[in-house]
Biotite code that builds the C-alpha atoms (Angstrom):
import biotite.structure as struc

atoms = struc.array([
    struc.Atom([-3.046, -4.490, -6.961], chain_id="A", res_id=1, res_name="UNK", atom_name="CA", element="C"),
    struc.Atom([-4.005, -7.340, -9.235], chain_id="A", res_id=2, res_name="UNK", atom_name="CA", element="C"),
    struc.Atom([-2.322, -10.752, -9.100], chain_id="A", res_id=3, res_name="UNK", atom_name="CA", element="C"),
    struc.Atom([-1.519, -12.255, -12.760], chain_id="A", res_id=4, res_name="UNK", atom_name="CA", element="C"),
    struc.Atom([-4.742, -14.067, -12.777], chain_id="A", res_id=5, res_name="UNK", atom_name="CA", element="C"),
    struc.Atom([-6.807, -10.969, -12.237], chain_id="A", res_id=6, res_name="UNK", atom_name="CA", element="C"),
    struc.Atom([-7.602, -11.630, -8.443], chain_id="A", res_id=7, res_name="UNK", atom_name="CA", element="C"),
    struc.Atom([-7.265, -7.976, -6.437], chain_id="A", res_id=8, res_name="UNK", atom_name="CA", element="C"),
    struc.Atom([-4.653, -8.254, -3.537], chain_id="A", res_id=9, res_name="UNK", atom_name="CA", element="C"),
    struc.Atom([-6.006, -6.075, -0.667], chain_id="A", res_id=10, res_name="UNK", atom_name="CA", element="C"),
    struc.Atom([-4.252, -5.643, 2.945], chain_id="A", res_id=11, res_name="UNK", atom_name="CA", element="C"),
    struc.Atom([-6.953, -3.978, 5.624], chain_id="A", res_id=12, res_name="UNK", atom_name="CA", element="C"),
    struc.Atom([-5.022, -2.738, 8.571], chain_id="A", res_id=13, res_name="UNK", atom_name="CA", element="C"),
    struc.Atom([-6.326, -3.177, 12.230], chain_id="A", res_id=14, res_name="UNK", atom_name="CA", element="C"),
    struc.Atom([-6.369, 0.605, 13.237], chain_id="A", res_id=15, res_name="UNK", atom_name="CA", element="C"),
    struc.Atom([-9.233, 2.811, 13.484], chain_id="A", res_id=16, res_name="UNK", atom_name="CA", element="C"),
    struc.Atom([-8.569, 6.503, 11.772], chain_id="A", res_id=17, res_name="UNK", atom_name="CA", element="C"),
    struc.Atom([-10.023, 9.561, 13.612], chain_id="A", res_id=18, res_name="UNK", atom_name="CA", element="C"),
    struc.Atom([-11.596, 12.078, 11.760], chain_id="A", res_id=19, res_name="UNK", atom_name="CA", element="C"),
    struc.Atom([-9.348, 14.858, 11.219], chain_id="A", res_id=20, res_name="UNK", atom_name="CA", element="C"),
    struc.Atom([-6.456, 13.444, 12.190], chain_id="A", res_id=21, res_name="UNK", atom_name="CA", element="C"),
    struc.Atom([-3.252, 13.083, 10.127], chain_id="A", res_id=22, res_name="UNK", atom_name="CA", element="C"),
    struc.Atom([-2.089, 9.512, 9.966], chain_id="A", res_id=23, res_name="UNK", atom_name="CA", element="C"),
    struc.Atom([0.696, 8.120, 7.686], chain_id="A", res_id=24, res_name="UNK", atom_name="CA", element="C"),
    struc.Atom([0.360, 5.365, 5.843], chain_id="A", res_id=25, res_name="UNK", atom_name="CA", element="C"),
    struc.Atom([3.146, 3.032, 4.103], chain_id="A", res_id=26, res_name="UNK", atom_name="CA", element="C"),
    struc.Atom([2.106, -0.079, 1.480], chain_id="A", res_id=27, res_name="UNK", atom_name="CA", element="C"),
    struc.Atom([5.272, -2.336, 0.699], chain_id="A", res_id=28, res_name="UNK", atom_name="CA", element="C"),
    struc.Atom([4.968, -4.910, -1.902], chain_id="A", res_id=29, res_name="UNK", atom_name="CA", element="C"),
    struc.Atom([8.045, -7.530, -1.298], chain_id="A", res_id=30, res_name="UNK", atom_name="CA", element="C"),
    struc.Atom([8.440, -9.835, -4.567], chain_id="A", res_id=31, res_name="UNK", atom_name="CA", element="C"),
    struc.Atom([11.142, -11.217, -2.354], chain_id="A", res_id=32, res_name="UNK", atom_name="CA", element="C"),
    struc.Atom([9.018, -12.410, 0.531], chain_id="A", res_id=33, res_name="UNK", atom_name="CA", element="C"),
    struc.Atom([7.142, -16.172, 0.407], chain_id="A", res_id=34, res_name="UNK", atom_name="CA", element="C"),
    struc.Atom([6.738, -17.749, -3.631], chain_id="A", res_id=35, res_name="UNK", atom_name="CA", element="C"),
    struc.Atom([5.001, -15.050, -4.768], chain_id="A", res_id=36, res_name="UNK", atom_name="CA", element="C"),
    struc.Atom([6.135, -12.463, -2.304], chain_id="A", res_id=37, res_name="UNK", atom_name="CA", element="C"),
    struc.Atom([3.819, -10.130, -0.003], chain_id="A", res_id=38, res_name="UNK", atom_name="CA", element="C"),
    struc.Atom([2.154, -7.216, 0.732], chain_id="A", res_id=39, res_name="UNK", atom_name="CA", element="C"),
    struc.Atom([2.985, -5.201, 4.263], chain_id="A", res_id=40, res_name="UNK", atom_name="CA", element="C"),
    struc.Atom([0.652, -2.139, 5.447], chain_id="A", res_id=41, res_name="UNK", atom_name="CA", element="C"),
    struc.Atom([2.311, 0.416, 8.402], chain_id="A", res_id=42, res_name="UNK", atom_name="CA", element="C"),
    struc.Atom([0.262, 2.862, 9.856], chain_id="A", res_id=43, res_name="UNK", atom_name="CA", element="C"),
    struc.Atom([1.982, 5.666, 11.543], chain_id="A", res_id=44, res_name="UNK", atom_name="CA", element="C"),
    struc.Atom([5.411, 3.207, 11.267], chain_id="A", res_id=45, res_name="UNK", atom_name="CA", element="C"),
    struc.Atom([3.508, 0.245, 12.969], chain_id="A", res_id=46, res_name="UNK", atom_name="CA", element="C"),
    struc.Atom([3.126, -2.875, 11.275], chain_id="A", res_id=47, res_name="UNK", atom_name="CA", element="C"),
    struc.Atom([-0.910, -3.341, 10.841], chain_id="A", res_id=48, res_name="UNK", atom_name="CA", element="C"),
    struc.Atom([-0.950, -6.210, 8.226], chain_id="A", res_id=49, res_name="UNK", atom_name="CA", element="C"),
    struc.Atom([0.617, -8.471, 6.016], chain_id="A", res_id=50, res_name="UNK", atom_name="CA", element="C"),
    struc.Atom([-1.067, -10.320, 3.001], chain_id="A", res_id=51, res_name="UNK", atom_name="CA", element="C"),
    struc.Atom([0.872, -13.574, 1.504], chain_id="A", res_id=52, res_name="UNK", atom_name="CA", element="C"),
    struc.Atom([0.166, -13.912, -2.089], chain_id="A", res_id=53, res_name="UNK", atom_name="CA", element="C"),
    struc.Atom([-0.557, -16.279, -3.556], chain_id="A", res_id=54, res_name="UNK", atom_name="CA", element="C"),
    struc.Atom([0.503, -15.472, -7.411], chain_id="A", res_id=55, res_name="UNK", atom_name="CA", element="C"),
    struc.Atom([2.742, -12.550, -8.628], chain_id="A", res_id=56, res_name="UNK", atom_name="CA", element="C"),
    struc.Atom([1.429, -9.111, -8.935], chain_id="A", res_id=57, res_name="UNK", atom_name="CA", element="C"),
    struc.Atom([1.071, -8.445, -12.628], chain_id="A", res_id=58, res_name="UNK", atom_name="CA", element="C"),
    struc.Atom([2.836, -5.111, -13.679], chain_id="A", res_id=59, res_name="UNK", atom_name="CA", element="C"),
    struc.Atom([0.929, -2.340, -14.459], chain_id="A", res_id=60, res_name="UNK", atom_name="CA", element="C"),
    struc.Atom([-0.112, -0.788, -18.012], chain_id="A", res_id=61, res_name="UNK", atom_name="CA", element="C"),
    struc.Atom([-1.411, 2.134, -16.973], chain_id="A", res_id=62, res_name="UNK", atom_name="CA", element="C"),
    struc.Atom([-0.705, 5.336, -14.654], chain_id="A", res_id=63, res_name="UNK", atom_name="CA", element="C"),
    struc.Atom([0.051, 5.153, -11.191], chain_id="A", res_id=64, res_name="UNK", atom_name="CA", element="C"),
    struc.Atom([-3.180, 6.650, -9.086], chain_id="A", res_id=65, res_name="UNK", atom_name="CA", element="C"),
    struc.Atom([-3.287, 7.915, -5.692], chain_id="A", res_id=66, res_name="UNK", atom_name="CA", element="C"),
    struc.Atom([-6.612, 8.488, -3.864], chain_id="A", res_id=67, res_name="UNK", atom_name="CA", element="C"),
    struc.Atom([-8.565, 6.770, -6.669], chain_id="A", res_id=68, res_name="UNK", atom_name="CA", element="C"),
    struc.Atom([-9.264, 3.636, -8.176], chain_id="A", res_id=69, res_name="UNK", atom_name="CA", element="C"),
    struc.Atom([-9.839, 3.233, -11.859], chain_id="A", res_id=70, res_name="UNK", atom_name="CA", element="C"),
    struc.Atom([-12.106, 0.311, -13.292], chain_id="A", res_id=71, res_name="UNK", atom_name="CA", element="C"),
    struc.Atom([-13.032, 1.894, -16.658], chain_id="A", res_id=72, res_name="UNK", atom_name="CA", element="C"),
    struc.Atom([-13.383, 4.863, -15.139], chain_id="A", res_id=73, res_name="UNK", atom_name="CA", element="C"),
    struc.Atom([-12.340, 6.810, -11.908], chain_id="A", res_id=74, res_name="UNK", atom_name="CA", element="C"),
    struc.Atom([-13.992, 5.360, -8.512], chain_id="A", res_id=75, res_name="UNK", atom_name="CA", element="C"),
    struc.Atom([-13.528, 5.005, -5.103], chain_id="A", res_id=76, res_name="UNK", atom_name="CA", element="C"),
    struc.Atom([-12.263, 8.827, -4.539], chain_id="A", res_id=77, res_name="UNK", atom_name="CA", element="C"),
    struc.Atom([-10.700, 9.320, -0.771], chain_id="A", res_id=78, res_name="UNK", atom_name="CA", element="C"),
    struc.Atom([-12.340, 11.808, 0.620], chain_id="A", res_id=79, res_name="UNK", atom_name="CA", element="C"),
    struc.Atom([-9.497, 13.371, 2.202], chain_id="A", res_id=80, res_name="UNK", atom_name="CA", element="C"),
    struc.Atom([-6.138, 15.337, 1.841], chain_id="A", res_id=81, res_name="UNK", atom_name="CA", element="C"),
    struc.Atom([-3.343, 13.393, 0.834], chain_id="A", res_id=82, res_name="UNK", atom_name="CA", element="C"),
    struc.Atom([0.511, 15.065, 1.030], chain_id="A", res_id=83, res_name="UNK", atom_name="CA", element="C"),
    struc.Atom([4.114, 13.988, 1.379], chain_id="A", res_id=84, res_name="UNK", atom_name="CA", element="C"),
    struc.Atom([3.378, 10.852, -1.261], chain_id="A", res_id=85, res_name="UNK", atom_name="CA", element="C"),
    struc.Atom([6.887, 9.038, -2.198], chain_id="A", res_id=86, res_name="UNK", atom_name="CA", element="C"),
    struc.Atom([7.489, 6.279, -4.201], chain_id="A", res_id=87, res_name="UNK", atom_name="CA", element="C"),
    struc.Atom([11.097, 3.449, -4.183], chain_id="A", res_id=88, res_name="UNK", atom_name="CA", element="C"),
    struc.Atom([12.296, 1.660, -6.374], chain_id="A", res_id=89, res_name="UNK", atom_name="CA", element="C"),
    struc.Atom([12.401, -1.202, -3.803], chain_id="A", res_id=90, res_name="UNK", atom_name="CA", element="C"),
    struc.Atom([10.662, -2.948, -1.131], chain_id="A", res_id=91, res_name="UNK", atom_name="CA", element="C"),
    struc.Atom([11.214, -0.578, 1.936], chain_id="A", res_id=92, res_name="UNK", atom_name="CA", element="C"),
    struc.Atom([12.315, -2.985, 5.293], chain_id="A", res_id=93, res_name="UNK", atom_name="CA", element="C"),
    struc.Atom([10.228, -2.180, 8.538], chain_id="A", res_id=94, res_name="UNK", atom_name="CA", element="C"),
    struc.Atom([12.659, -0.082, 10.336], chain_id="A", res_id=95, res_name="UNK", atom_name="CA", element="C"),
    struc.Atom([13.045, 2.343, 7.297], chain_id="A", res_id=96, res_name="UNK", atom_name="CA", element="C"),
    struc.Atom([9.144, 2.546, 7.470], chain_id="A", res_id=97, res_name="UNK", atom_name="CA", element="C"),
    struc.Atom([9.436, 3.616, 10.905], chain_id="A", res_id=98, res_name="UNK", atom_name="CA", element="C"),
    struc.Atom([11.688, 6.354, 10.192], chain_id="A", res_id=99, res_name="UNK", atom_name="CA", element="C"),
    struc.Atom([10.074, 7.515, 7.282], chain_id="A", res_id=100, res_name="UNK", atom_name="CA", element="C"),
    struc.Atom([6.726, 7.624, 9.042], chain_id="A", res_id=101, res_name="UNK", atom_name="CA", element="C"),
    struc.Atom([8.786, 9.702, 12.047], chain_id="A", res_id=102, res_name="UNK", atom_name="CA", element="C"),
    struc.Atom([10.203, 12.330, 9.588], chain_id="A", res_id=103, res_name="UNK", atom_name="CA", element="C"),
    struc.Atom([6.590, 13.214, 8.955], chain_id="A", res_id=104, res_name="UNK", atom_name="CA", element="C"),
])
């Protein structure tokens, strides 16, 4: 995500993934939180990071990637499987995180 002045927003979380191991993983971005709102990352339901920002995230113009970046052209592939991806209308609260992450 890129704030309006072109500055990338990142949130690293604190766990470790093991190779071959499924984990779930839940990014929230609250325009409601702090001036310019934040950015929450779960792992596996737990919370694992939280970035403030510090300007608005501007909205998108192009398609919505997952297990990619795109600067120009497509980068960063995961190398991994990725399944079960959902998307709201909303920023998600912590406990419905959690029981998203349990259904799983």
């Amino acid at each position: 995500m890129y704030g309006e002045g072109g500055r990338p927003e990142r949130v690293v979380s604190s766990t470790k993934v093991k190779p071959l191991t499924w984990v779930h993983l839940a990014a929230v971005h609250d325009r409601g939180a702090g001036s310019a709102g934040e950015i929450r990352m779960y792992v596996d339901g737990r919370l694992e990071g939280v970035k403030l920002l510090k300007e608005p995230i501007r909205p998108s113009s192009g398609p919505f990637y997952v297990g990619r970046s795109t600067f120009g052209e497509p980068v960063d592939f995961w190398p991994g499987a990725i399944t079960n991806v959902a998307l709201w209308d909303r920023a998600l609260s912590g406990a419905e995180a959690r029981s998203v992450a349990a259904r799983i």
